[in-house]
N, C-alpha and C positions, 0 to 999 in steps of 0.2 A: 593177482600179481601184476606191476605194473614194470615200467623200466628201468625206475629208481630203483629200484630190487637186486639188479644185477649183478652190481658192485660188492655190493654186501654178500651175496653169495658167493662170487668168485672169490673175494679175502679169505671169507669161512673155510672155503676148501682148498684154498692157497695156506692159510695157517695148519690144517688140519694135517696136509700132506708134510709142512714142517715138520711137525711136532712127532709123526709116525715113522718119515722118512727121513730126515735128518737132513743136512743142505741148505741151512741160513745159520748164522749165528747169533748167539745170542740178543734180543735187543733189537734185532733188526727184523724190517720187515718187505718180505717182494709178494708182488702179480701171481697170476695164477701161470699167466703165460711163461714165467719165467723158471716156474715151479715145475713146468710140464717140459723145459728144457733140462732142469736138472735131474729130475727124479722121476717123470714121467715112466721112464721104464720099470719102475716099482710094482706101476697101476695094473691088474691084466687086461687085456686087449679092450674089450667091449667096456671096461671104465675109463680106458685111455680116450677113445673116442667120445665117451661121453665128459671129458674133460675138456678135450680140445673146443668142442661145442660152447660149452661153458666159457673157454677161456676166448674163443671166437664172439660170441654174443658179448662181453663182456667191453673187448677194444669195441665194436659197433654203438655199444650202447650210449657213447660220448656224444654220435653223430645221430639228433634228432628223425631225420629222413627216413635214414638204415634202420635207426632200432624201431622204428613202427612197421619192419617189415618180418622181424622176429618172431620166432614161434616159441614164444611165451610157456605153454605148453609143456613140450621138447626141453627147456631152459629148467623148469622148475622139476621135470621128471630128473635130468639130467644131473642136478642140486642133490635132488634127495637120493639118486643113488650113488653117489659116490662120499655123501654124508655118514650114509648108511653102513658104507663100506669101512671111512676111515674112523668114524669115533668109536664106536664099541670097541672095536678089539685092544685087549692088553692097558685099558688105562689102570688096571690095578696092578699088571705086573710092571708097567714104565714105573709105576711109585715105587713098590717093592723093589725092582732094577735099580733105580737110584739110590734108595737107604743102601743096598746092598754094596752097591761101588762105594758109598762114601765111609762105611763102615769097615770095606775093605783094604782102602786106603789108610784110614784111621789107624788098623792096628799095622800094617806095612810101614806105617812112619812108628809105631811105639815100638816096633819090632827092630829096625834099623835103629833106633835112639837105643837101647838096652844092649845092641852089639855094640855101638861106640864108646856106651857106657865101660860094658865088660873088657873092651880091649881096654881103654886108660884101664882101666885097674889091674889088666894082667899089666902093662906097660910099668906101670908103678910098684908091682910087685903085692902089690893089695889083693890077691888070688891067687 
């Protein structure tokens, strides 16, 4: 692992806490740091710390000096557990979650259009 690295993992689990925890919209895209300002309390203690690490290494790693003083290590362990933590869970019921809203929306609007329907037709006398 080198220091180009950094970046690309701090995204990964900047996207990842997205996508779990909710707090960007769509289309768009933020830091890791910013991510740990909004949703940080999501994480439990000991992966918040090992975010902040990540999201600390991350602003350092611009500054050629600083990031050769990084524990690379520490950065990569830090990566993979909070990887660990956010992808497995629930990506089959986030899919399932979402057919299901939009399924359930689907018939709340056919359901609403068939009482508009029904009232014009009491209205008109057609019932």
């Amino acid at each position: 692992m080198d220091i180009g690295n950094i970046r690309p993992m701090a995204d990964e689990v900047a996207s990842l806490m997205a996508v779990r925890f909710g707090g960007v919209r769509r289309g768009h895209h933020t830091d890791l740091e910013h991510m740990l300002k909004r949703r940080g309390g999501a994480l439990p203690r000991r992966l918040r710390r090992e975010a902040r690490r990540l999201a600390e290494a991350d602003r350092v790693a611009c500054q050629p000096r600083l990031a050769r003083q990084l524990d690379l290590g520490g950065i990569e362990h830090a990566h993979k557990a909070l990887t660990t933590y956010l992808r497995p869970l629930g990506q089959g019921a986030r899919l399932r979650g979402g057919m299901l809203t939009s399924a359930a929306s689907l018939l709340m609007g056919l359901l609403i259009l068939a009482a508009i329907a029904l009232w014009i037709m009491v209205e008109r006398g057609l019932v």
